[in-house]
C-alpha positions in Angstrom: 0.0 0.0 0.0 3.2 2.2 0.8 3.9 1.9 -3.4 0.7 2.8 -4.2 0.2 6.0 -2.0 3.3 6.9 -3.5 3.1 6.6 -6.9 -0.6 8.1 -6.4 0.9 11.0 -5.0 3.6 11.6 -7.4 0.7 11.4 -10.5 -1.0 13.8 -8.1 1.5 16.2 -8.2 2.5 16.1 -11.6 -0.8 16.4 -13.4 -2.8 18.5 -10.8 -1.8 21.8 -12.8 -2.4 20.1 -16.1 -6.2 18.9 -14.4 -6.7 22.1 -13.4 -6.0 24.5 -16.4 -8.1 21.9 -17.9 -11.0 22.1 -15.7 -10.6 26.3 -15.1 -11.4 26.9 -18.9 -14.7 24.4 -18.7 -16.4 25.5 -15.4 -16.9 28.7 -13.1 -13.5 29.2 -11.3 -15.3 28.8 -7.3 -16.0 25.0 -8.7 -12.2 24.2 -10.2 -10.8 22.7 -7.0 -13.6 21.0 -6.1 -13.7 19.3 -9.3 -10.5 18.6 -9.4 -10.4 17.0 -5.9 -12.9 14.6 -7.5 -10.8 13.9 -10.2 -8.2 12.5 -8.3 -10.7 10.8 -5.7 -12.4 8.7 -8.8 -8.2 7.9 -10.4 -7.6 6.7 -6.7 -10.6 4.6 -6.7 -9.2 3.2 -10.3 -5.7 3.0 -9.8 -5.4 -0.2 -10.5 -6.7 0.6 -13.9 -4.6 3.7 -14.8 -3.1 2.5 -18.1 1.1 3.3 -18.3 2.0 5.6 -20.3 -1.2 7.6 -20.4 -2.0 8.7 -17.5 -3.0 12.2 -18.1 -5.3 11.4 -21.3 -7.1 9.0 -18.5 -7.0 12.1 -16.4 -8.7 13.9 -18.9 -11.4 11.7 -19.7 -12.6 11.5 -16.2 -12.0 14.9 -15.5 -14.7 15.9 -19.1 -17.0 13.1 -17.3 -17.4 14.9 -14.4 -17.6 18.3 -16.5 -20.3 17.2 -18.1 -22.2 15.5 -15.0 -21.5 19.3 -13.4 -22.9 20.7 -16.0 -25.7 18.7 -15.8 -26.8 19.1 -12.6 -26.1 23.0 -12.7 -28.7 22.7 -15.6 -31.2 20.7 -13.9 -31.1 23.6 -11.5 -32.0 26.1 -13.6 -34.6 24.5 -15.6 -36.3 21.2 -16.4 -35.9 21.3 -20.0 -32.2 21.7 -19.4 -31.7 18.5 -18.4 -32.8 17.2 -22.5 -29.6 18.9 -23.8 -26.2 17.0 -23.6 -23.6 18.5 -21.6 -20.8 19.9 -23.2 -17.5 19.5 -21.5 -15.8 21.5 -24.4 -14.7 25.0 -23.3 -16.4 27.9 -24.1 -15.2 31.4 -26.1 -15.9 33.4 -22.8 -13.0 31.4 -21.1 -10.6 31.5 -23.9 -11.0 34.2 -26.3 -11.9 37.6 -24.7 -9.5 39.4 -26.8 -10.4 38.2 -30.1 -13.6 38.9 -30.7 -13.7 37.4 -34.6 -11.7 34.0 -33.0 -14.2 34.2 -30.2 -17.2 33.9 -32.6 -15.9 31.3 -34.8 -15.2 29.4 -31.9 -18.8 29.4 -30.6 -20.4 28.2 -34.0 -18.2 25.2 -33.3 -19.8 22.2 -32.3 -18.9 20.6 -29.3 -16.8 17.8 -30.4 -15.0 20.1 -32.5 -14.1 22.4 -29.4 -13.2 19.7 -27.3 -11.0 18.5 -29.4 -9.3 21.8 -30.3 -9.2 22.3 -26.5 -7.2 19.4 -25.6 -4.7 19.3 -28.4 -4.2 22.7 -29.0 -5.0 24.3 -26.0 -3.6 21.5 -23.5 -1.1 20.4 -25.3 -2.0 16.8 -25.2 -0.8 14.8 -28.3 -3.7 13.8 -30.7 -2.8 10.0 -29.7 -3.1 11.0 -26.3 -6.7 12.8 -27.1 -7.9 9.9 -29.1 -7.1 7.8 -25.6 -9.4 10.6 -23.8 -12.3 10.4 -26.2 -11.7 6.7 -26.1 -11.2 6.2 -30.0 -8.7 5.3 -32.8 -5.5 8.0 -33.3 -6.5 7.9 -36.8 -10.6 9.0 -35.7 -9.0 11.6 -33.3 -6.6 12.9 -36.6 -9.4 12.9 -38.7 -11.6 15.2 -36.1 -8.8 17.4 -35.3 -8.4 18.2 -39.2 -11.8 18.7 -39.5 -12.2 21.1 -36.4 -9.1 23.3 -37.5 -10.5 23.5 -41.2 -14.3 24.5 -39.4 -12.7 27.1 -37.8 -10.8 28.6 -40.1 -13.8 29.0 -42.2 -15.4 30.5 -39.8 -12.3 33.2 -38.8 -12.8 33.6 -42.4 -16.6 34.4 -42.4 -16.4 36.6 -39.4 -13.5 38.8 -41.2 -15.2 39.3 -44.0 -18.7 39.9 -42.0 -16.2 42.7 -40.3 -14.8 44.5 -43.4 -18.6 44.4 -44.9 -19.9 45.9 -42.1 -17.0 48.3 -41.7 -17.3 49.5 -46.0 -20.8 50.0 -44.9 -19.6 52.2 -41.7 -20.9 50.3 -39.6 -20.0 48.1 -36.4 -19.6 44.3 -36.2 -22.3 43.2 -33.5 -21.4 40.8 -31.0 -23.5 38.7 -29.1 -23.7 39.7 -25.2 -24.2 35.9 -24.0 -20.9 34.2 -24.9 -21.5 30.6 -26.7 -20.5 27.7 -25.0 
């Protein structure tokens, strides 16, 4: 048992920062070391199943589990017919983007598996191998979405600039929506 608290506690302490930049884009900051705490308490229940060599795509796929179940219940909170919507552990524009607003918008016409997997191999630097572990499919699947997510959003960068130099020939402003998409 001596091992094992050790070795937990070393995987502790190397990915905790890693879980929690993770978890600090996807939910409300007062619930990141809550969630994070749980992240840990589920890999110490499943030690025995933490696959070598991986440890921080399993990391990941628990902790997006337990995004989405908080999600969830913060949406059955609010309203009945929120609990009919899948969660979304992909992170939204508001946490990632506030300074550009074009990359911010193209973001949120994304679709959730298309964030998600932006967010973990661009924006956690987790290897696309690594990613396909997390989202429990084939490295070629998790190549082939990744492609597909880069090329969706820069078609979108591309419609927002030129929705922005229309509406500035026309002298006009660019609106931006006031609720950020998630």
């Amino acid at each position: 048992m001596g091992d094992a608290v050790a070795d937990f506690t070393a995987l502790y302490g190397r990915y905790l920062p890693a879980i929690g930049a993770y978890l600090a884009r996807r939910v409300d900051r007062a619930d990141v070391e809550d969630l994070a705490a749980d992240v840990f308490a589920v890999a110490w229940r499943r030690r025995e199943r933490i696959p070598a060599e991986a440890e921080l795509p399993w990391l990941y796929k628990i902790a997006g589990h337990l995004v989405a179940n908080h999600r969830r219940r913060l949406a059955s909170r609010a309203s009945v017919l929120a609990r009919l919507r899948p969660a979304d552990p992909a992170p939204g524009a508001d946490a990632l983007l506030d300074d550009d607003p074009d990359l911010a918008a193209a973001w949120g016409r994304l679709g959730a598996r298309e964030r998600e997997i932006l967010g973990l191999v661009v924006l956690d630097d987790l290897p696309v191998g690594d990613a396909a572990v997390a989202f429990g499919i084939t490295a070629n699947a998790a190549s082939i979405r990744l492609h597909r997510a880069k090329k969706a959003l820069a078609a979108g960068l591309e419609r927002e600039r030129l929705e922005r130099e229309r509406l500035e020939q026309a002298g006009r402003e660019p609106e931006r929506s006031a609720t950020p998409a998630t």
